[in-house]
C-alpha positions as a LaTeX table, in Angstrom:
\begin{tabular}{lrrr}
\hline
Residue & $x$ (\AA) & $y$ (\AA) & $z$ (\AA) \\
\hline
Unk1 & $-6.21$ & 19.24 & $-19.64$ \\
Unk2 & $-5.04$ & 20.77 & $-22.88$ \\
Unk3 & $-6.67$ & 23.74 & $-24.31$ \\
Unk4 & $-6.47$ & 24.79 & $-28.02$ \\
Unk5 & $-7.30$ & 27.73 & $-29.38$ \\
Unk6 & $-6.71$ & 27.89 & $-33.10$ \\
Unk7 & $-4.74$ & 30.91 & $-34.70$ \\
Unk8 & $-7.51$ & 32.07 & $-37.05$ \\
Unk9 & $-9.60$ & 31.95 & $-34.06$ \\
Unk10 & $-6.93$ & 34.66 & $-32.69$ \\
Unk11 & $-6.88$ & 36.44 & $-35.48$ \\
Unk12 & $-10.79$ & 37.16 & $-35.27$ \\
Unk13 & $-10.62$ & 37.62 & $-31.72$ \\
Unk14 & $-8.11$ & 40.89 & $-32.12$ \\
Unk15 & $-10.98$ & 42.47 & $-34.40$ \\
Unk16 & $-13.88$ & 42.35 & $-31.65$ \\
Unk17 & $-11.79$ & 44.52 & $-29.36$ \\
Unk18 & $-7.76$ & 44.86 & $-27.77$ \\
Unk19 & $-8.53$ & 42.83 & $-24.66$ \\
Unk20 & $-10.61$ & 40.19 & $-26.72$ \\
Unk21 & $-7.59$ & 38.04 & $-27.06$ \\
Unk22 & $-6.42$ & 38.20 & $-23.56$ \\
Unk23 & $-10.11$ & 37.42 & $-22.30$ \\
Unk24 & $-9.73$ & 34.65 & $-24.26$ \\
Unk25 & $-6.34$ & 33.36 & $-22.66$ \\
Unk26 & $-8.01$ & 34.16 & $-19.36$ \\
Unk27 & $-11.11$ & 31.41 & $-20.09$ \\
Unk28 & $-8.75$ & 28.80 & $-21.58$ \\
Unk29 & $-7.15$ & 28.95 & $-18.31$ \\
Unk30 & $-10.35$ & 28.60 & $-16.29$ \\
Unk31 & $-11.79$ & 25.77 & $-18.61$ \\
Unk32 & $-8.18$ & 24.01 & $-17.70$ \\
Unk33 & $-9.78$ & 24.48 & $-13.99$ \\
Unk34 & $-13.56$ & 23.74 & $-15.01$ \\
Unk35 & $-13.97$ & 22.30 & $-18.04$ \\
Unk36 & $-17.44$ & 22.10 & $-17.73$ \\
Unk37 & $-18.04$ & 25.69 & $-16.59$ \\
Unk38 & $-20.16$ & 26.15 & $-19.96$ \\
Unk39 & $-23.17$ & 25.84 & $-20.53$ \\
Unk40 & $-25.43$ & 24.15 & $-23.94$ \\
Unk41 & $-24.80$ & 25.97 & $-27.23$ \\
Unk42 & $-27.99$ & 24.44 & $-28.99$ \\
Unk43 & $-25.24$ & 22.92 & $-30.98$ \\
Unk44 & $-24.82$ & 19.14 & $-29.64$ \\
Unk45 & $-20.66$ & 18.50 & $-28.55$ \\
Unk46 & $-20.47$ & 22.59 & $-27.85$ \\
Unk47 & $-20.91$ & 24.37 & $-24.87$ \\
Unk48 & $-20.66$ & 28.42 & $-24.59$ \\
Unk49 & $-19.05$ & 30.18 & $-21.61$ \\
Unk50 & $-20.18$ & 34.01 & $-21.78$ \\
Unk51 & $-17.82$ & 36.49 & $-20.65$ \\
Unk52 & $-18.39$ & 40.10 & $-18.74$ \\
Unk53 & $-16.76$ & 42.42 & $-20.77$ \\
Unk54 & $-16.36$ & 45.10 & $-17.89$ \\
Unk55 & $-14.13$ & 42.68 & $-16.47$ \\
Unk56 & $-11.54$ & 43.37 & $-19.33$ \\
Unk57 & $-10.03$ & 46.81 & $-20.95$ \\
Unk58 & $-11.40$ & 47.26 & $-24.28$ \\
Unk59 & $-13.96$ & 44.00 & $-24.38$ \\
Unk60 & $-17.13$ & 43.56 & $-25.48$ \\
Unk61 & $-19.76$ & 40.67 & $-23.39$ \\
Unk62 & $-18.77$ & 38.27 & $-25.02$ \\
Unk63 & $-20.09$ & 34.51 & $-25.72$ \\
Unk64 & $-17.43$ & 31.55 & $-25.91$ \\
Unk65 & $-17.70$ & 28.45 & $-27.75$ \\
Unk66 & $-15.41$ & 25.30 & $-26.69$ \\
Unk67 & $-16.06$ & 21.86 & $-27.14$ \\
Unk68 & $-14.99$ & 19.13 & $-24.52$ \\
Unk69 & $-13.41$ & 15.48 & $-24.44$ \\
Unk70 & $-11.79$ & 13.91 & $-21.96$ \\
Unk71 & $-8.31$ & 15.00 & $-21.84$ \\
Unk72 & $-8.60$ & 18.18 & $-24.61$ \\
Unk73 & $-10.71$ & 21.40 & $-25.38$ \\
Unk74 & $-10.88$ & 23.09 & $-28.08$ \\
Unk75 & $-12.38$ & 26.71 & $-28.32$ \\
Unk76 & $-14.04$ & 26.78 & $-31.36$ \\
Unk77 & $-15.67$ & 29.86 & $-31.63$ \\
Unk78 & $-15.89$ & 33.75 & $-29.79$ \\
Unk79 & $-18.57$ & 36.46 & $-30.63$ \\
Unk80 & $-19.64$ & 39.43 & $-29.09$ \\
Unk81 & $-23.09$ & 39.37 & $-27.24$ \\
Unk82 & $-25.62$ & 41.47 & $-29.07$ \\
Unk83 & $-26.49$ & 44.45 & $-27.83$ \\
Unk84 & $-30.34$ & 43.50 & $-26.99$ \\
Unk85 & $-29.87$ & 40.36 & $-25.59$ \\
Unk86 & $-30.58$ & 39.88 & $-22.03$ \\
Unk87 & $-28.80$ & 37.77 & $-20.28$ \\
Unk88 & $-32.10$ & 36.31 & $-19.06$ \\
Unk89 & $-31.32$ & 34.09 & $-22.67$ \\
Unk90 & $-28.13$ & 32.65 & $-21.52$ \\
Unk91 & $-28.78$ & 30.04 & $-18.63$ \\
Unk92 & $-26.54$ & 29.75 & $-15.83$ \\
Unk93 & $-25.95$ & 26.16 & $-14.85$ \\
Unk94 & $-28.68$ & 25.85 & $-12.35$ \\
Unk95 & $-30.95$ & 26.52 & $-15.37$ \\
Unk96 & $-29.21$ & 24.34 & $-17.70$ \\
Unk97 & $-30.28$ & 21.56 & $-15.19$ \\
Unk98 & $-33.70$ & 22.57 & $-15.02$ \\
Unk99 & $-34.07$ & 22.33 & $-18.75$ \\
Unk100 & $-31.64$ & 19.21 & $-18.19$ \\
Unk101 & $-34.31$ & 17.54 & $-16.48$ \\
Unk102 & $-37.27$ & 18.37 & $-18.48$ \\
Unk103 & $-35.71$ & 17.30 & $-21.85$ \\
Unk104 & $-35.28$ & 13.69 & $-19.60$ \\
Unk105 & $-39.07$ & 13.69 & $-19.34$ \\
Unk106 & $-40.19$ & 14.93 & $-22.82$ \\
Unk107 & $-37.79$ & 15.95 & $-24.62$ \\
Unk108 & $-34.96$ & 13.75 & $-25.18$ \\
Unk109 & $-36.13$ & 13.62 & $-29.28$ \\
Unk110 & $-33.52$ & 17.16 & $-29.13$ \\
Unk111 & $-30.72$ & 15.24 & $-27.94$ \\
Unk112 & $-28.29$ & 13.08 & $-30.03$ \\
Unk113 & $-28.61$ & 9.70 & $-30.34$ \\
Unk114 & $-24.89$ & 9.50 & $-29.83$ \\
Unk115 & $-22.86$ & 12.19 & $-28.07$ \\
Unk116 & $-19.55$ & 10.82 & $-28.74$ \\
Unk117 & $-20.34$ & 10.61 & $-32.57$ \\
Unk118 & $-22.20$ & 14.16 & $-32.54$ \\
Unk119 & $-18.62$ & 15.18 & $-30.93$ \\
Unk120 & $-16.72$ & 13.55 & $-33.64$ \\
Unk121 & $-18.86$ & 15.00 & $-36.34$ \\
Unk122 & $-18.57$ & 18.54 & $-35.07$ \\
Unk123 & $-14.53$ & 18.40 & $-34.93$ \\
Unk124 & $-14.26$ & 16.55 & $-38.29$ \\
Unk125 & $-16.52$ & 19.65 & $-39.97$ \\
Unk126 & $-14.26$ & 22.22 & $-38.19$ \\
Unk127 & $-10.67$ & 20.52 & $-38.96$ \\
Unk128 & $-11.96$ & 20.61 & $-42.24$ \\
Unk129 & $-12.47$ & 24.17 & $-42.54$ \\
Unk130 & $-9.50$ & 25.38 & $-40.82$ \\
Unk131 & $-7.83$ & 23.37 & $-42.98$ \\
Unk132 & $-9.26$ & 26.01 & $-45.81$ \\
Unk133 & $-9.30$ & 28.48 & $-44.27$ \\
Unk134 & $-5.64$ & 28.25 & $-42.90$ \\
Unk135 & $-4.73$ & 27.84 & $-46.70$ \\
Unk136 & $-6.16$ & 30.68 & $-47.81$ \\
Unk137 & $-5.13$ & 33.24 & $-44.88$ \\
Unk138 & $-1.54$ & 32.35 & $-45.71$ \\
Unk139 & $-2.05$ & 31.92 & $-49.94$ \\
Unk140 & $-5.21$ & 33.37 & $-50.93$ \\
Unk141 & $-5.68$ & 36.26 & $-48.83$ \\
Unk142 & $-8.48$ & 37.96 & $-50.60$ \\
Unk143 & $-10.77$ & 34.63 & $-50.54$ \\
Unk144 & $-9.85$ & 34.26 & $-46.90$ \\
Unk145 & $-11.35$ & 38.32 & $-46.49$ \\
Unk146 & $-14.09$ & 37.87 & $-48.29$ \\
Unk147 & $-14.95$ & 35.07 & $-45.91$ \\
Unk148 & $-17.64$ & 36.21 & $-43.53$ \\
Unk149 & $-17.51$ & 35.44 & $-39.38$ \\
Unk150 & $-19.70$ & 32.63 & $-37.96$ \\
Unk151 & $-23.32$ & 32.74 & $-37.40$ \\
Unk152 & $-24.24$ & 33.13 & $-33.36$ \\
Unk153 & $-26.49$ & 30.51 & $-31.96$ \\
Unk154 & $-29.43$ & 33.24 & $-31.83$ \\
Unk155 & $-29.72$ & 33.53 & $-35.46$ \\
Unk156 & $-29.00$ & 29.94 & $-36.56$ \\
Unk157 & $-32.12$ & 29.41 & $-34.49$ \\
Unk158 & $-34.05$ & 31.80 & $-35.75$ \\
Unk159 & $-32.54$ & 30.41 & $-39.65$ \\
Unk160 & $-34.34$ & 27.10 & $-38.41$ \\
Unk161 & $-38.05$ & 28.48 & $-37.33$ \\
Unk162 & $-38.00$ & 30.19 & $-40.94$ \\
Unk163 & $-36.88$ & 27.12 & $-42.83$ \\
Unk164 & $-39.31$ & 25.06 & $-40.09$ \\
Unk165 & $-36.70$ & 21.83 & $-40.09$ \\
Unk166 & $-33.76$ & 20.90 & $-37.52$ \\
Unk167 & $-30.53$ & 22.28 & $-39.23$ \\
Unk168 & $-28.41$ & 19.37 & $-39.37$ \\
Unk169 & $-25.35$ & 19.19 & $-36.70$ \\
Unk170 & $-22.65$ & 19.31 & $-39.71$ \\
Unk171 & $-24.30$ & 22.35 & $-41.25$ \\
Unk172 & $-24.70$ & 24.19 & $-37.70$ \\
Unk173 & $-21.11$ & 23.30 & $-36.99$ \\
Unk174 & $-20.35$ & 25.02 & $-40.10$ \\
Unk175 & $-22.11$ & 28.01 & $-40.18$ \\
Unk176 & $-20.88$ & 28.70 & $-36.36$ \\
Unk177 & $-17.53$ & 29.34 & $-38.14$ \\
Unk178 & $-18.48$ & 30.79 & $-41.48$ \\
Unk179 & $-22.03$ & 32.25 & $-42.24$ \\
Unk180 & $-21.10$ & 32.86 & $-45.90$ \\
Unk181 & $-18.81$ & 33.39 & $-48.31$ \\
Unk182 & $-18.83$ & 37.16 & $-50.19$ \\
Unk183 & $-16.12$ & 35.86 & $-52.86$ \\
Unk184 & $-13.89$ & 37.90 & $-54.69$ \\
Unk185 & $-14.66$ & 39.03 & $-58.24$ \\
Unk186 & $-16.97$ & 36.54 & $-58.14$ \\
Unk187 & $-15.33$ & 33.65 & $-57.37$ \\
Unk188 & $-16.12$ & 31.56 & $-54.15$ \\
Unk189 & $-13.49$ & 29.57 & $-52.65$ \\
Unk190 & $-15.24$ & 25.92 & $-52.84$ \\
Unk191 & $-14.57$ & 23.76 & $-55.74$ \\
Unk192 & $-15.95$ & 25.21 & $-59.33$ \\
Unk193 & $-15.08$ & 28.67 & $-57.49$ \\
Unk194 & $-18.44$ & 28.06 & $-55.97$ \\
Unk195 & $-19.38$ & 29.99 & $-52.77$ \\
Unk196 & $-21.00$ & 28.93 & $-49.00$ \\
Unk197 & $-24.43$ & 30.84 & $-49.32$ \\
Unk198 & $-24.90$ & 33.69 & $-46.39$ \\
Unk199 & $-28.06$ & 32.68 & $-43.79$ \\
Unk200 & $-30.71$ & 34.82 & $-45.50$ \\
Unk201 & $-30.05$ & 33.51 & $-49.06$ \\
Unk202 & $-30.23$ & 29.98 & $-47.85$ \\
Unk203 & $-33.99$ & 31.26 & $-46.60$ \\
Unk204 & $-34.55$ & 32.70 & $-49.68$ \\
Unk205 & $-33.76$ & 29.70 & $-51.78$ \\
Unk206 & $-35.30$ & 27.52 & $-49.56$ \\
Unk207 & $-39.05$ & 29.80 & $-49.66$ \\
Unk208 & $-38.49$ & 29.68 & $-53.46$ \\
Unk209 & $-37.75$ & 26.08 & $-53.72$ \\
Unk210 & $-40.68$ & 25.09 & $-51.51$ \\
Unk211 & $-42.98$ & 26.84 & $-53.87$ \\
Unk212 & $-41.79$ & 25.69 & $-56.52$ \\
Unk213 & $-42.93$ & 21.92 & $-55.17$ \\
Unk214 & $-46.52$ & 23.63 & $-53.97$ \\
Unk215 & $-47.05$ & 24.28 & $-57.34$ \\
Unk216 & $-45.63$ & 20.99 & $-58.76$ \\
Unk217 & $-47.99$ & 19.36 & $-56.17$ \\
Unk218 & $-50.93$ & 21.26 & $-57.63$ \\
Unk219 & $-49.60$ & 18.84 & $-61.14$ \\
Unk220 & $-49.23$ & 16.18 & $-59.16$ \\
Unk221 & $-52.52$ & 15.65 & $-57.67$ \\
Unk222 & $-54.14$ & 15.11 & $-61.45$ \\
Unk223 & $-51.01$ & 12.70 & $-62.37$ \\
Unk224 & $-50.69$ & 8.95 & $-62.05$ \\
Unk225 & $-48.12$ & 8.03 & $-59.04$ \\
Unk226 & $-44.92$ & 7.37 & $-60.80$ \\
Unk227 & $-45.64$ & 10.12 & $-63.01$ \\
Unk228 & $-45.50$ & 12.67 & $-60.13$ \\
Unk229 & $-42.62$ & 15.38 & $-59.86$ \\
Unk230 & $-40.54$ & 16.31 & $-57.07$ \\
Unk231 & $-38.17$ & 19.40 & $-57.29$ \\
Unk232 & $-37.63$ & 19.94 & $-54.05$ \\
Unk233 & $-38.21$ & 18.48 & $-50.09$ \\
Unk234 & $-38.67$ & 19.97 & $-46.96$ \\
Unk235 & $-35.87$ & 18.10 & $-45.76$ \\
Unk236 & $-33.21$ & 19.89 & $-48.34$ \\
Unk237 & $-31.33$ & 23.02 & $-47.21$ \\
Unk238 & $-29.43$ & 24.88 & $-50.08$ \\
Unk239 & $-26.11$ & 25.25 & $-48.62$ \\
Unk240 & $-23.58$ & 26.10 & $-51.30$ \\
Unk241 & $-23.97$ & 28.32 & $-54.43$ \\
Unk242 & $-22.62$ & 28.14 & $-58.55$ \\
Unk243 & $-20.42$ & 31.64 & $-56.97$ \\
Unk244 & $-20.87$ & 34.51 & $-54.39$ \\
Unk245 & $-23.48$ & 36.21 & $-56.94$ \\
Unk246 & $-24.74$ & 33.93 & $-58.98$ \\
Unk247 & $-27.77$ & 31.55 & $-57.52$ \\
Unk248 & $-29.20$ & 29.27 & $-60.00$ \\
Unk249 & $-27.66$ & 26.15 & $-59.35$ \\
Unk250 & $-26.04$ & 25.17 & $-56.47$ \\
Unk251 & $-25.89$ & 22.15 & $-53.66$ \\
Unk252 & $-28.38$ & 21.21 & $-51.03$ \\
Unk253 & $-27.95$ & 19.04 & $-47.62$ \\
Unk254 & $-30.65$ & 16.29 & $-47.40$ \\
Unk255 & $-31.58$ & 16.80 & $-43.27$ \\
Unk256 & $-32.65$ & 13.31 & $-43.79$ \\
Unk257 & $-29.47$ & 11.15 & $-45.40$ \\
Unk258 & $-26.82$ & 13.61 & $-44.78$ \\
Unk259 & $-25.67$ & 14.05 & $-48.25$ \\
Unk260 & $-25.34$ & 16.42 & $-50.70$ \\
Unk261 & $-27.24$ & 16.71 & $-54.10$ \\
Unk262 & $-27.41$ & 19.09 & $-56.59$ \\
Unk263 & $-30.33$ & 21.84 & $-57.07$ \\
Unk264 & $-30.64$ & 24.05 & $-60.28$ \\
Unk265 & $-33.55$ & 27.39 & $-60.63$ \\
Unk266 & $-34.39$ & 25.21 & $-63.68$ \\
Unk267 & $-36.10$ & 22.70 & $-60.88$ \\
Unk268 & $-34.86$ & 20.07 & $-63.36$ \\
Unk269 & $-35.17$ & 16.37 & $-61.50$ \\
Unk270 & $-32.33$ & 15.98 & $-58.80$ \\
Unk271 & $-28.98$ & 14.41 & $-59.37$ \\
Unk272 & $-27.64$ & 11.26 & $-57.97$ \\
Unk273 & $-26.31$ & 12.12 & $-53.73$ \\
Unk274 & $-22.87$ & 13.40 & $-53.80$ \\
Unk275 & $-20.81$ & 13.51 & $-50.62$ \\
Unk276 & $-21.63$ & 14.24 & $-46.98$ \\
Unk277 & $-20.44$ & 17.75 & $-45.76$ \\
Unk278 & $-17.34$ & 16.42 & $-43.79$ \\
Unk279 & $-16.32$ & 14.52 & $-46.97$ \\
Unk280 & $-16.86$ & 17.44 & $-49.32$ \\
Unk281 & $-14.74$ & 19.77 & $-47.32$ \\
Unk282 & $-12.19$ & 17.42 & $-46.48$ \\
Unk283 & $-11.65$ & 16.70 & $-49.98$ \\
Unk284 & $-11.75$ & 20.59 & $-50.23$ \\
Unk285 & $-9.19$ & 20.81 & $-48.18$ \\
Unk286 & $-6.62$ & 17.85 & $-49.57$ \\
Unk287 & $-6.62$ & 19.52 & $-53.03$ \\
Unk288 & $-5.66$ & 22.75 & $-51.42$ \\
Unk289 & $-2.99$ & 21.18 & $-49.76$ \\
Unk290 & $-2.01$ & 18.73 & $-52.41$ \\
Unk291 & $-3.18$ & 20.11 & $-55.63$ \\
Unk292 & $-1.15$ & 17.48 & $-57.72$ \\
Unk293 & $-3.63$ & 14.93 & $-56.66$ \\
Unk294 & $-6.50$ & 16.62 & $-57.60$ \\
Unk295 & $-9.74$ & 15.01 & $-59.47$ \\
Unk296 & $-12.83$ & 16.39 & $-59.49$ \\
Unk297 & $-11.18$ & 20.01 & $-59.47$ \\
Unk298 & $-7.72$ & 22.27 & $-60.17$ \\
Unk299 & $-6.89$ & 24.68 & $-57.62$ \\
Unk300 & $-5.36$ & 28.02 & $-58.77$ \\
Unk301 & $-4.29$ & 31.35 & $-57.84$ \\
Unk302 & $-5.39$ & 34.88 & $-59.99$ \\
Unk303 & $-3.21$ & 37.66 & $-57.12$ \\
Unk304 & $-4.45$ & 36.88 & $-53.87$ \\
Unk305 & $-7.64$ & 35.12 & $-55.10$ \\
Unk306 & $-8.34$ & 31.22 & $-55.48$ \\
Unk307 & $-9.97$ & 30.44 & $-58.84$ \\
Unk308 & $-10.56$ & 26.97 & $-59.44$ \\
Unk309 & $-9.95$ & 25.90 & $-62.83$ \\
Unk310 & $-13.33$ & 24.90 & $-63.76$ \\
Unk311 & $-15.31$ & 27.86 & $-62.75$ \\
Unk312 & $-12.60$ & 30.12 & $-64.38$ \\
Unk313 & $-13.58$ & 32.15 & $-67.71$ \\
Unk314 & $-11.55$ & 32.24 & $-70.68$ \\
Unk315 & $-10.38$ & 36.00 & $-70.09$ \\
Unk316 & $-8.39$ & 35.77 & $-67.31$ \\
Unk317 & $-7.26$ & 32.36 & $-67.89$ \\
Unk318 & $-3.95$ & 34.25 & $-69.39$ \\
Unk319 & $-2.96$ & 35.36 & $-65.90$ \\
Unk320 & $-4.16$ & 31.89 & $-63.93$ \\
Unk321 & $-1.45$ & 30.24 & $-62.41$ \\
Unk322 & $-2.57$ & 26.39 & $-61.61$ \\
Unk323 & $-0.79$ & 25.42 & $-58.17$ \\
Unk324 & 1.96 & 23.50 & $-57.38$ \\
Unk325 & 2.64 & 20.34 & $-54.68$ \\
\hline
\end{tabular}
């Protein structure tokens, strides 16, 4: 069985505590031995191991994140338990089977309709993203800091009772790496500079978005049929920003199709569907790496900060070097 663990993984591991990574070398081992010692992350494809902390010098509890197929593992994410939880929260296996068995009888709408393809999806959305974020540690090191750590499974759920909608298994895989991007001088490391929106300002958009529809529904109810508005659906999650501070326009992910669409404070009607996530970062990710065959975008470098070239402002644009490759 061959276990992965990827380096930025290692580098985030060092910062929870001294004897994080060599907890960490100590469960790759075991998941050689079990591979299915973990138990359900909430995220379909994942399953979380948690660690005693006591058992190590200088650990934190800790939870661990891997995801299975038949011959390979990869761990995909590690975080420290909070403080509050009990461990009453975490099932052991016995009570994984338990709820096993009662999803079997009622529940089974919670389960993918594919496992294999939920798999796929969740390794696609992560190769993606280290992709970028491998880039960045070694080119654009103050993007890759302003990058913040990975969302625990306890308050992506708690993101999903306050937007009252499944988050999509693309957008949890996502935000179980990142949970937002802080940018640098204002500039977010997505194409146009644009930034991954933190958990709370996704809620925030969303609540204001929502209303914004309410009231357009008020409209609508005195309009003829295909005269009636729609700004926003209950099925859109903002996901992505215009830059780290700047929240007027941005891109949603339809829960419903999968794609991507454009949203604006203006509530002016929807663009056409754009990519899916995977796509979108993927593509992302091959201008990065191959900036000469760029379209939609040009990658640059300002220091240790990517700027892309069309979310850049005419000041700096002096000191903008475009890259190279």
């Amino acid at each position: 069985m061959k276990i992965e663990i990827e380096p930025v993984l290692r580098d985030t591991a060092a910062h929870l505590g001294a004897g994080v990574p060599y907890a960490l070398k100590v469960v790759a081992a075991q998941l050689a031995e079990d591979p299915d010692m973990g138990v359900p992350s909430g995220l379909p494809g994942v399953l979380t191991v948690r660690v005693d902390g006591e058992l190590f010098e200088h650990c934190p509890d800790l939870f661990v994140g891997y995801i299975r197929e038949p011959d390979w593992i990869q761990i995909r994410f590690v975080k420290p338990v909070p403080a509050a939880e009990s461990s009453a929260e975490v099932p052991d296996k016995d009570q994984d089977q338990e709820q096993g068995r009662a999803q079997e009888q009622g529940g089974a709408q919670d389960q993918p309709a594919d496992p294999v393809a939920a798999a796929v999806t969740v390794r696609e959305i992560a190769d993606a993203w280290q992709r970028i974020t491998r880039w960045l540690r070694d080119n654009a090191p103050d993007s890759y800091a302003a990058l913040r750590p990975g969302a625990g499974p306890a308050a992506l759920a708690a993101l999903e009772e306050d937007l009252g909608i499944r988050i999509p298994l693309e957008l949890h895989a996502l935000w179980l790496l990142t949970a937002g991007d802080d940018g640098h001088d204002g500039w977010g490391c997505l194409p146009g500079s644009k930034a991954l929106m933190p958990l709370d300002a996704v809620a925030a958009a969303y609540r204001l978005k929502m209303d914004a529809q309410t009231h357009e529904d008020i409209r609508n109810a005195d309009r003829p049929e295909d005269e009636r508005i729609t700004v926003w659906k209950a099925t859109w999650i903002p996901v992505v920003a215009l830059g780290p501070a700047d929240r007027t326009s941005g891109l949603y992910l339809d829960a419903a199709t999968g794609y991507l669409g454009p949203w604006s404070r203006d509530n002016e009607h929807p663009g056409d569907e754009l990519d899916t996530l995977v796509t979108y970062l993927e593509e992302a990710a091959d201008m990065l790496e191959a900036p000469a065959l760029a379209t939609r975008d040009e990658p640059g470098l300002l220091g240790g900060t990517l700027v892309w070239r069309s979310g850049i402002a005419p000041a700096p644009e002096d000191r903008w070097q475009p890259l190279t490759g």
